[in-house]
Short mmCIF file of the C-alpha atoms (twelve columns), coordinates in Angstrom:
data_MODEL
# 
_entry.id   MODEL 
# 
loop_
_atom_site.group_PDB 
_atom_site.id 
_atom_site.type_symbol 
_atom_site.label_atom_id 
_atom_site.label_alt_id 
_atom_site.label_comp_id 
_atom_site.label_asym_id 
_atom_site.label_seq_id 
_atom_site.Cartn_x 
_atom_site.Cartn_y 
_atom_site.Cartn_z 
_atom_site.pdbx_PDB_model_num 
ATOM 1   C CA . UNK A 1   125.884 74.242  103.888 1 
ATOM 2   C CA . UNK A 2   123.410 75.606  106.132 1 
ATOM 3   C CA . UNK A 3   120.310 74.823  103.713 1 
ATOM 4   C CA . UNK A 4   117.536 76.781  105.861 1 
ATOM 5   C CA . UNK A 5   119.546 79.846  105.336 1 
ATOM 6   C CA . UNK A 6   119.873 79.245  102.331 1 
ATOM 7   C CA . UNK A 7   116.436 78.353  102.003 1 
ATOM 8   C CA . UNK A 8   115.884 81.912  103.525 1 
ATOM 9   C CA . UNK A 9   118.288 83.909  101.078 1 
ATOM 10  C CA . UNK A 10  116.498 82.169  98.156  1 
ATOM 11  C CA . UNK A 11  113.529 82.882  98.678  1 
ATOM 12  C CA . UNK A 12  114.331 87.012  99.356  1 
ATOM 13  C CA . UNK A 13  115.937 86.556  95.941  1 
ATOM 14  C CA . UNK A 14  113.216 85.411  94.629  1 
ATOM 15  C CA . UNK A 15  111.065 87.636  96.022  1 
ATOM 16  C CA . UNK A 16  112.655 90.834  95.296  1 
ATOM 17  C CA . UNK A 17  114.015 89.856  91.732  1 
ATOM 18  C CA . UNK A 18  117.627 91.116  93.258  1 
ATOM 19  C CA . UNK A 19  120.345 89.893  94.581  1 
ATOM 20  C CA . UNK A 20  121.450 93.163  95.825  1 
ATOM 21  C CA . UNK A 21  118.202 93.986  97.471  1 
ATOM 22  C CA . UNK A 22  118.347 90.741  98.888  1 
ATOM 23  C CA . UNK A 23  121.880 91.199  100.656 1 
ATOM 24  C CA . UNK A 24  120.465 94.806  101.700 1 
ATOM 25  C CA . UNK A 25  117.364 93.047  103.245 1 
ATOM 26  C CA . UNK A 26  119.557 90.207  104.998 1 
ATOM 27  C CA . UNK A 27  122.412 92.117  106.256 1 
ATOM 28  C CA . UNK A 28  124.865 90.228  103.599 1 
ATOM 29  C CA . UNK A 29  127.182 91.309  100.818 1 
ATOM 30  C CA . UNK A 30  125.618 91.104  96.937  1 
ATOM 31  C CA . UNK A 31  128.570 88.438  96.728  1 
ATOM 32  C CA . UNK A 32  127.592 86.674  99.930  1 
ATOM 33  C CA . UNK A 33  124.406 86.380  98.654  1 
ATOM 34  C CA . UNK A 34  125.355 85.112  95.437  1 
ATOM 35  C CA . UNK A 35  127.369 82.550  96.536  1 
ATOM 36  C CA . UNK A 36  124.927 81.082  99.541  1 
ATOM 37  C CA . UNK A 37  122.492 80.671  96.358  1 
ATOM 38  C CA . UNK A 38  125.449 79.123  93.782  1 
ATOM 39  C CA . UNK A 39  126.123 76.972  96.438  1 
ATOM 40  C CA . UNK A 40  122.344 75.961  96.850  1 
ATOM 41  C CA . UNK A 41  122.547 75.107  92.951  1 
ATOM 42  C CA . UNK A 42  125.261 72.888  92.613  1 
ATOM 43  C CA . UNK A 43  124.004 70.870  96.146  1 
ATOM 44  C CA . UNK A 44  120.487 70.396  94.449  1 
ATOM 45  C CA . UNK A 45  121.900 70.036  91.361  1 
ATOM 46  C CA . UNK A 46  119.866 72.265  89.252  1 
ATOM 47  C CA . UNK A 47  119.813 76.023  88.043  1 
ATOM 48  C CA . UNK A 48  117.235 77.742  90.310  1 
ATOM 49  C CA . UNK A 49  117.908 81.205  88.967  1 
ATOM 50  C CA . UNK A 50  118.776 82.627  85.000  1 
ATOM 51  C CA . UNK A 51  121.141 85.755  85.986  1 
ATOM 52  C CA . UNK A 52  121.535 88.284  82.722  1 
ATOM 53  C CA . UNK A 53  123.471 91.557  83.901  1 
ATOM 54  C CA . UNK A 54  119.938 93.418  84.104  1 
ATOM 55  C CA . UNK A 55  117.953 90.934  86.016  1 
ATOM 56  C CA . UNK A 56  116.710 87.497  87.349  1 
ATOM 57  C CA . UNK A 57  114.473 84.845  86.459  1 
ATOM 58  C CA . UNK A 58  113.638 81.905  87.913  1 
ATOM 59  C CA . UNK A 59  113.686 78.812  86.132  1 
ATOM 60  C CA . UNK A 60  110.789 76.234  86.035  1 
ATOM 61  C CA . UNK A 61  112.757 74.403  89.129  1 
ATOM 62  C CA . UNK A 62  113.215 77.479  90.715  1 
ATOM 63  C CA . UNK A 63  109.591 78.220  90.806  1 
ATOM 64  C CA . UNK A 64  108.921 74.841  92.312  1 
ATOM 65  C CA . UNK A 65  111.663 74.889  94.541  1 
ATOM 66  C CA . UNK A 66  110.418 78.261  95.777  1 
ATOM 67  C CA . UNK A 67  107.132 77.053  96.415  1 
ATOM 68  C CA . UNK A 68  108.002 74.281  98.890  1 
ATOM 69  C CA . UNK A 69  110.851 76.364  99.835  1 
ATOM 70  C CA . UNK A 70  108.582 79.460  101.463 1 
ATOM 71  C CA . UNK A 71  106.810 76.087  103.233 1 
ATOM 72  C CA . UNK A 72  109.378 75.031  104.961 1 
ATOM 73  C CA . UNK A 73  110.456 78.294  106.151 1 
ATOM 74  C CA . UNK A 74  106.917 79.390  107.131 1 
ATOM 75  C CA . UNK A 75  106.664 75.960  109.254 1 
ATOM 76  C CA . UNK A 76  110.092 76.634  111.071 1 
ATOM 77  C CA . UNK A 77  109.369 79.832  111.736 1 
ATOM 78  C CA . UNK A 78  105.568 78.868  113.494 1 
ATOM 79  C CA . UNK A 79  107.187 76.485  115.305 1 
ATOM 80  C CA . UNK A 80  109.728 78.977  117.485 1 
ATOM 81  C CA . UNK A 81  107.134 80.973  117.445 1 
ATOM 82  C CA . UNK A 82  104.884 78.626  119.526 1 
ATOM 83  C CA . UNK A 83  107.731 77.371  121.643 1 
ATOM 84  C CA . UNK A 84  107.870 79.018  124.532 1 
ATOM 85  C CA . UNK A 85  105.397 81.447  123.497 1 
ATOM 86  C CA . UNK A 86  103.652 81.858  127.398 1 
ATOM 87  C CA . UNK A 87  106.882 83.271  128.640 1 
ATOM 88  C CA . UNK A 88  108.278 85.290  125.239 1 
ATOM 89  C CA . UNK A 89  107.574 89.141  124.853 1 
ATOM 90  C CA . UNK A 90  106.884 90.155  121.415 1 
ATOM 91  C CA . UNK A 91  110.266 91.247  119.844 1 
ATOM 92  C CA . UNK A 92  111.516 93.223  116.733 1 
ATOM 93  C CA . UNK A 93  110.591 95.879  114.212 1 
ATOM 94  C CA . UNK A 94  106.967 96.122  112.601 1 
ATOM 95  C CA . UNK A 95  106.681 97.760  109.788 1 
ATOM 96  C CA . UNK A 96  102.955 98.755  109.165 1 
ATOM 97  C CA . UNK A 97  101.421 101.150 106.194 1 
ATOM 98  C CA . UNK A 98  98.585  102.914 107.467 1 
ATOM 99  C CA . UNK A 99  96.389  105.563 105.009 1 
ATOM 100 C CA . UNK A 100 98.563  108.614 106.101 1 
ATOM 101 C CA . UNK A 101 95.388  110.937 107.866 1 
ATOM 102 C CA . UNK A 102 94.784  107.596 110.050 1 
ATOM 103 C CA . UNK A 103 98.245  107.649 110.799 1 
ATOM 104 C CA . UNK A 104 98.330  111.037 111.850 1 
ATOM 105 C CA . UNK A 105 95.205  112.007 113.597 1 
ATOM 106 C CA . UNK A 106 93.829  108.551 114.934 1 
ATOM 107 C CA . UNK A 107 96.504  106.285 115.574 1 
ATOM 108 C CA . UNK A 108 99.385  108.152 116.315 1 
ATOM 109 C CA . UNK A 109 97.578  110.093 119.964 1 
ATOM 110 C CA . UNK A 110 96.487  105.988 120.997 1 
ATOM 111 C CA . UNK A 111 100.365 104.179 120.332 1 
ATOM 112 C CA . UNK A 112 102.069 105.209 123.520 1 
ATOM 113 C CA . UNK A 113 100.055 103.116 124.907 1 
ATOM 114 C CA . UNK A 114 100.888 100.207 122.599 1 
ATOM 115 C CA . UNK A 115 104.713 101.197 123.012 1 
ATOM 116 C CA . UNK A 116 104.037 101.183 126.736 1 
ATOM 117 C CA . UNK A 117 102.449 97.888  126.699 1 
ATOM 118 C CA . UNK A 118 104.801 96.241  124.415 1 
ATOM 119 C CA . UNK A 119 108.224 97.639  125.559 1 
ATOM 120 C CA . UNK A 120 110.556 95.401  122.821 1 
ATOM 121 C CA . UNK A 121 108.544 96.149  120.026 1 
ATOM 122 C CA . UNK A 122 109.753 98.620  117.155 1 
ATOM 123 C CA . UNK A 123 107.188 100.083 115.027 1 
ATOM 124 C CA . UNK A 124 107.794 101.965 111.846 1 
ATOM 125 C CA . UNK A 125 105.087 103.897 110.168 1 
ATOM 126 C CA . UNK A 126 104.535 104.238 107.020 1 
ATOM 127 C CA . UNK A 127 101.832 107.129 106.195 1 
ATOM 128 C CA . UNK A 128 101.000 106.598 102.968 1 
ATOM 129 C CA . UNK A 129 97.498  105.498 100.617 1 
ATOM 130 C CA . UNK A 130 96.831  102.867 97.668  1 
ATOM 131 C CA . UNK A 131 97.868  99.379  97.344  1 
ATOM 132 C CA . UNK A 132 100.934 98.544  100.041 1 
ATOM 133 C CA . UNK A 133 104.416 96.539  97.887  1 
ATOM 134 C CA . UNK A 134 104.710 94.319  101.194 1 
ATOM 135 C CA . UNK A 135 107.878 92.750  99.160  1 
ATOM 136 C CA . UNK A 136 109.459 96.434  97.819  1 
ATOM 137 C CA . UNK A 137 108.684 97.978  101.198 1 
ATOM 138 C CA . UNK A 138 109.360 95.346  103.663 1 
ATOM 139 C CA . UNK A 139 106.213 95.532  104.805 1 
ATOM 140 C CA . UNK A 140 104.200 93.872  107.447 1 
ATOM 141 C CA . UNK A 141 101.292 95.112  107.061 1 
ATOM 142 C CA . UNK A 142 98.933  97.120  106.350 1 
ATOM 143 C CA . UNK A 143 95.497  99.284  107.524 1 
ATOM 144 C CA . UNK A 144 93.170  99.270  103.985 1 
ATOM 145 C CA . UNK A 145 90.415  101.206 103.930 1 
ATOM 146 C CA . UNK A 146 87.118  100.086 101.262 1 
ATOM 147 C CA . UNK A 147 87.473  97.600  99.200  1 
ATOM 148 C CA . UNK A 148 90.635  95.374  99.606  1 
ATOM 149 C CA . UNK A 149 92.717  94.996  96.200  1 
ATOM 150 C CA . UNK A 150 93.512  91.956  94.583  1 
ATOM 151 C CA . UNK A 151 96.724  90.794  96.091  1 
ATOM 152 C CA . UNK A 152 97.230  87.770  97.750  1 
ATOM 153 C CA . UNK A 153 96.612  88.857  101.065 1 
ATOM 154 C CA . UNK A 154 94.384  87.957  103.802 1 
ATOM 155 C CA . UNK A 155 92.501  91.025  105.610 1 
ATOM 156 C CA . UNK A 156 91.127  90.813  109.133 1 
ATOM 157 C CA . UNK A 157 88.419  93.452  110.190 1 
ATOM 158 C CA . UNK A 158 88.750  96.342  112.255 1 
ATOM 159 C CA . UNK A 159 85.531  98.247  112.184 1 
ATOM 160 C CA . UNK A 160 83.819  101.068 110.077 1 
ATOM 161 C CA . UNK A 161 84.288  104.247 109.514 1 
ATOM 162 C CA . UNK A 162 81.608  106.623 108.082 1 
ATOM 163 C CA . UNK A 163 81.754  109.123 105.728 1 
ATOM 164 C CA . UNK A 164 80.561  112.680 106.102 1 
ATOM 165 C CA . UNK A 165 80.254  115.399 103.563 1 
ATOM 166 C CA . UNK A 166 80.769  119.002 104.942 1 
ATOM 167 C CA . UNK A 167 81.568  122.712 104.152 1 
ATOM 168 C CA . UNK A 168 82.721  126.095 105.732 1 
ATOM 169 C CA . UNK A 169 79.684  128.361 107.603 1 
ATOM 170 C CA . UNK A 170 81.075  131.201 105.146 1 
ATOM 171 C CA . UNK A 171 81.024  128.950 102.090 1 
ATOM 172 C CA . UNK A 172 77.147  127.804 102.595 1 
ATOM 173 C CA . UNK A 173 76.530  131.326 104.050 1 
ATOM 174 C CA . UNK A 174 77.377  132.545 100.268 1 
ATOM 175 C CA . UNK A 175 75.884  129.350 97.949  1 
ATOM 176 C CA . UNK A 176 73.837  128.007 100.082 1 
ATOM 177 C CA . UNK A 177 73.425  124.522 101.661 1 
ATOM 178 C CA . UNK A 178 72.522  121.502 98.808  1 
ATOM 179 C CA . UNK A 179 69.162  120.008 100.041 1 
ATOM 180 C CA . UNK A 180 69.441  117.017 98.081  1 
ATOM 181 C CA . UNK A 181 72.894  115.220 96.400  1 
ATOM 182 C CA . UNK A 182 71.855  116.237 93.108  1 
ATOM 183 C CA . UNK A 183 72.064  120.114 94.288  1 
ATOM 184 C CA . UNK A 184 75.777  119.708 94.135  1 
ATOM 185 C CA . UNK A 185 76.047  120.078 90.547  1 
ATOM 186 C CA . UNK A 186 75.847  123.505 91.055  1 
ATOM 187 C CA . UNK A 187 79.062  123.818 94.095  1 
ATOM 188 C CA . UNK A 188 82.117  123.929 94.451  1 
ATOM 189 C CA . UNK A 189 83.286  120.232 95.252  1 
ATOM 190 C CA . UNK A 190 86.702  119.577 96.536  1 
ATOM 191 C CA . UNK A 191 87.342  115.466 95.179  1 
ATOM 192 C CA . UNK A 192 90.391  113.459 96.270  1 
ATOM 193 C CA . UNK A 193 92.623  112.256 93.501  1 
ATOM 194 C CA . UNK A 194 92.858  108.622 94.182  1 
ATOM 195 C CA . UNK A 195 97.101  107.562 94.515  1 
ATOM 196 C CA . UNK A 196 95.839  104.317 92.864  1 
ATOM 197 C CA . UNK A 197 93.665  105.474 89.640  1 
ATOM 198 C CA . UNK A 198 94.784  108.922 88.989  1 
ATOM 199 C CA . UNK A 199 91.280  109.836 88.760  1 
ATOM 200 C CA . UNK A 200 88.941  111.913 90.880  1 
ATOM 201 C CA . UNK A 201 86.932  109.468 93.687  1 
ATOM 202 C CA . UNK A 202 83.244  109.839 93.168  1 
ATOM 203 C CA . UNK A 203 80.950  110.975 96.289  1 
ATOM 204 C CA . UNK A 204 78.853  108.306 97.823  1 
ATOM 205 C CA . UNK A 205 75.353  109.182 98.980  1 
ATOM 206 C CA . UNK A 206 72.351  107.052 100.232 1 
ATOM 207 C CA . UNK A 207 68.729  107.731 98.705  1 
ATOM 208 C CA . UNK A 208 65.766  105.790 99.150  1 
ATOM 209 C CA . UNK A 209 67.988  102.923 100.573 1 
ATOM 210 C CA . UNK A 210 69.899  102.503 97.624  1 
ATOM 211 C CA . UNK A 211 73.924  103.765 97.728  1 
ATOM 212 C CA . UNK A 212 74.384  105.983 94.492  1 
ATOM 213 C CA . UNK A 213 77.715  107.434 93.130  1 
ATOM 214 C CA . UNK A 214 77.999  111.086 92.203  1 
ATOM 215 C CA . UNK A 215 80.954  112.186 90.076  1 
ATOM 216 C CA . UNK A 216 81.298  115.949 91.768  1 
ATOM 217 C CA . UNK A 217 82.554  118.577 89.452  1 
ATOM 218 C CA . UNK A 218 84.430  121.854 91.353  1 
ATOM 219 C CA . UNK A 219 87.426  124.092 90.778  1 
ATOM 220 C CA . UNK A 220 90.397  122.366 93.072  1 
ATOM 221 C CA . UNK A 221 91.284  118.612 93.438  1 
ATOM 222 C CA . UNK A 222 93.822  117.343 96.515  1 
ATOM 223 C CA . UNK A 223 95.527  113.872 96.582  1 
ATOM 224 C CA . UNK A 224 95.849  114.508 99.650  1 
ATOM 225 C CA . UNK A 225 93.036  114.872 102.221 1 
ATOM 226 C CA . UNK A 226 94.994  117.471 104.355 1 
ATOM 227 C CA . UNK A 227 95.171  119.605 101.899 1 
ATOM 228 C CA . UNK A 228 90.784  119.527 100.996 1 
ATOM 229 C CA . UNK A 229 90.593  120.190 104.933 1 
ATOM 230 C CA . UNK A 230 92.488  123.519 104.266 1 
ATOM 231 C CA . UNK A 231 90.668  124.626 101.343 1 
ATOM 232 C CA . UNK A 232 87.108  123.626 102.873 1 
ATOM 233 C CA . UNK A 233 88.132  125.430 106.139 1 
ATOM 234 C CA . UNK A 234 88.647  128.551 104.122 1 
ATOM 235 C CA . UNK A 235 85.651  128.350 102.094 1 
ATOM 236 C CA . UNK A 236 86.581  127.114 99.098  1 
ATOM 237 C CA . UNK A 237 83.933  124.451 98.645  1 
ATOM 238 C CA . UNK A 238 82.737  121.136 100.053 1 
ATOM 239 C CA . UNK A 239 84.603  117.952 100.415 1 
ATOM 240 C CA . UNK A 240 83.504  114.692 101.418 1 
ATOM 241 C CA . UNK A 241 85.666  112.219 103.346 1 
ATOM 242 C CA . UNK A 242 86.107  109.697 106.109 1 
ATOM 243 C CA . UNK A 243 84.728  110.855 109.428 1 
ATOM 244 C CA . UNK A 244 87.748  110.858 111.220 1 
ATOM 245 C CA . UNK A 245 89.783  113.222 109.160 1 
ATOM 246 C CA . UNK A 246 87.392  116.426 109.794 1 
ATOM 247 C CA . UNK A 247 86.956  115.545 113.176 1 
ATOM 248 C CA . UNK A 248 88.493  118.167 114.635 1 
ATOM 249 C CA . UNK A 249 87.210  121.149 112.760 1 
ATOM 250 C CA . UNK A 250 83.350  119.808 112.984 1 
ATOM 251 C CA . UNK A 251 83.670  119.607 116.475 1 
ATOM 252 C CA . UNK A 252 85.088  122.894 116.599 1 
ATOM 253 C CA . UNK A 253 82.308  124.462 113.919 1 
ATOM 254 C CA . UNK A 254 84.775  125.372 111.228 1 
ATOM 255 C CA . UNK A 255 83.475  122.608 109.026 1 
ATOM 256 C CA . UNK A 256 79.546  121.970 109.440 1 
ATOM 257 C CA . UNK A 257 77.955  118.397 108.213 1 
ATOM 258 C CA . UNK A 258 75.570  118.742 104.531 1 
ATOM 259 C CA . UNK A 259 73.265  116.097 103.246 1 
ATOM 260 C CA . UNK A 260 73.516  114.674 106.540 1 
ATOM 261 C CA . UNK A 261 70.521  112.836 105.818 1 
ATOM 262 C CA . UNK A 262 71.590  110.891 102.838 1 
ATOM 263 C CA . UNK A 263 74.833  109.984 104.719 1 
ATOM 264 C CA . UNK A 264 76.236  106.734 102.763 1 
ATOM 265 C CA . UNK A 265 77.025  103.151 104.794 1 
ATOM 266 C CA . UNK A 266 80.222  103.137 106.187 1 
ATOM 267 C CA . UNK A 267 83.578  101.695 104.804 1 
ATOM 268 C CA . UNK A 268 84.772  98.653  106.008 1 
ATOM 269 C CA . UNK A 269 88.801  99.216  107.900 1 
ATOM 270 C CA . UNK A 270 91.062  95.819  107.357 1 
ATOM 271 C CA . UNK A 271 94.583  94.807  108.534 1 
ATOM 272 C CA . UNK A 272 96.157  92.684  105.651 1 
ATOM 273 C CA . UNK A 273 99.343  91.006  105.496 1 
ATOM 274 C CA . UNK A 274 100.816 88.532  103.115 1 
ATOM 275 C CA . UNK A 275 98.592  85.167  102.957 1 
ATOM 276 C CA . UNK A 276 101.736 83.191  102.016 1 
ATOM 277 C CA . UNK A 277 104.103 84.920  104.943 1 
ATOM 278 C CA . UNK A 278 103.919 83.803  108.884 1 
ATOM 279 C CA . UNK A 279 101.958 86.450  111.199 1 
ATOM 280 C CA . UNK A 280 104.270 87.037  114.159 1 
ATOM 281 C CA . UNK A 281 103.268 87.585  117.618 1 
ATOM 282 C CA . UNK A 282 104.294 91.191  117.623 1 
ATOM 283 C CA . UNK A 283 101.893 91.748  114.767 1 
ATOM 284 C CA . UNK A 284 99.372  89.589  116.525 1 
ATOM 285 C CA . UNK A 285 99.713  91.992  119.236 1 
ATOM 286 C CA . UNK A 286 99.290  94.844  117.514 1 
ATOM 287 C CA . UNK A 287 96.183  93.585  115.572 1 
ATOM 288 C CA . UNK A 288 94.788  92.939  119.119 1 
ATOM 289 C CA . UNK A 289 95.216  96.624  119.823 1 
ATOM 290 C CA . UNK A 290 93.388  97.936  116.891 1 
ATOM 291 C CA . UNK A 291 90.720  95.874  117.329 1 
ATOM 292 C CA . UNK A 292 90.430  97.012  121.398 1 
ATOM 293 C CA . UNK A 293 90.717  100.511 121.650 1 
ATOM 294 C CA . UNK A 294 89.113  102.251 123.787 1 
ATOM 295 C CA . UNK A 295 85.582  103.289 122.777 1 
ATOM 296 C CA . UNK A 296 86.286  106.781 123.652 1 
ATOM 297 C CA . UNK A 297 89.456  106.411 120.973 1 
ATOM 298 C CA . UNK A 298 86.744  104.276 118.538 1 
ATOM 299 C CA . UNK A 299 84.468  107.730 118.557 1 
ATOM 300 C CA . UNK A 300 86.963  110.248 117.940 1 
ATOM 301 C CA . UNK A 301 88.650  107.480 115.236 1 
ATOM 302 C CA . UNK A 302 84.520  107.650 113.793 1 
ATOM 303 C CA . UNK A 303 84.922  104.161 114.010 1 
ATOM 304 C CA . UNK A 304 81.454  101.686 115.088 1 
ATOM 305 C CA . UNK A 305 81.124  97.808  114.938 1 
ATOM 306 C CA . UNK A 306 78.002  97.381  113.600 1 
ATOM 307 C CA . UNK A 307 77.986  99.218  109.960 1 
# 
């Protein structure tokens, strides 16, 4: 028996609750799977697993077993990583969530020079917001925005990114610009939905050095933040988001900045990826690229070092 691959189908077992997402995952048939795990049974000589027809459990060896199991594999894997590692290229697919207006307006114009750089790497975006399923999704890792959830994860920094509030010309040419945060009771507001809550995100504003939370009232809602560009651009009210996702349009005047002065402190940008899973050179690689862009790419991403 080869018992690190088995080690290695175990533990995807266990970690996707399937053997048939397992065998998907690991390029092996459900029954291939199956068996490399039987056969890992009856050599240690106790059930790791409780199959029913609907789903798997591990038993209270299994749980141990998996513990030192994900160990061992971890160590293996750090050591070919480190051998050789002067002469290697980065290799493989990375598979990296990223909040999808990042994806699409900051990162996506800076990767060909990544790609360029880093000619046997595969990456696979996926543009999506809320709390990444780095199991589910194969994931290996992800950009967070705020505050990072409560997953077992470990989060490196990438910068800031403020947060400006902003309507049409037309729009404040009919209502009016708000002089103070309190003045938007009586807009049009535009939230975001968050994908993780359900609810509306409340508006952050700084007064009198003190962050406060307004919960802004208006007609429309968007989960997505594309979609509260649109309806801001065509007067519809005035949204507040993350500096790099109206850009464009406040550069080119079709959004203008409000309540510029009580701009709130920016929100901290992370890379996170599994605490408990080895970080590969090719997403060392690519952490090293977020973190040294360009500061030409930093300003258009709205992105500073120093809060």
């Amino acid at each position: 028996m080869d018992q690190l691959k088995a080690m290695r189908v175990f533990q995807r077992v266990a970690e996707r609750g399937s053997l048939t997402a397992a065998s998907l995952d690991m390029g092996l048939s459900r029954g291939g799977a199956s068996a490399i795990v039987t056969e890992l049974e009856k050599y240690l000589g106790v059930q790791l697993l409780e199959r029913t027809t609907r789903s798997l459990r591990l038993t209270e060896d299994g749980l141990y077993y998996l513990e030192r199991a994900r160990a061992i594999v971890e160590s293996v894997a750090n050591l070919e990583d480190e051998v050789g590692s002067a002469e290697r290229q980065p290799r493989g697919r990375l598979r990296v969530q990223i909040p999808a207006g990042l994806a699409a307006l900051a990162l996506a114009p800076a990767l060909p020079e990544f790609l360029k750089s880093y000619p046997q790497v595969d990456l696979e975006i996926l543009s999506r917001d809320g709390v990444p399923d780095f199991v589910g999704d194969q994931i290996d890792a992800a950009v967070l925005i705020g505050a990072v959830p409560a997953i077992d994860i470990v989060a490196r920094p990438l910068g800031r990114i403020p947060v400006m509030t902003v309507a049409s010309p037309a729009y404040l040419g009919s209502h009016g610009e708000p002089a103070t945060p309190q003045e938007l009771a009586r807009h049009q507001c535009i939230p975001i939905i968050s994908s993780i809550s359900g609810r509306t995100v409340p508006w952050r504003f700084r007064v009198e050095d003190e962050d406060i939370s307004i919960a802004v009232q208006g007609r429309l809602a968007f989960e997505t933040a594309a979609a509260a560009v649109v309806a801001a651009r065509r007067g519809s009210g005035v949204i507040q988001l993350a500096s790099y996702l109206v850009y464009t349009e406040v550069r080119a005047g079709s959004l203008v900045p409000v309540l510029d002065g009580f701009r709130p402190g920016s929100s901290e940008m992370f890379l996170a990826h599994p605490r408990h899973r080895l970080k590969p050179r090719k997403l060392k690689v690519f952490e090293k690229f977020l973190i040294e862009l360009n500061p030409r790419t930093r300003e258009k991403w709205g992105v500073r070092q120093d809060g």
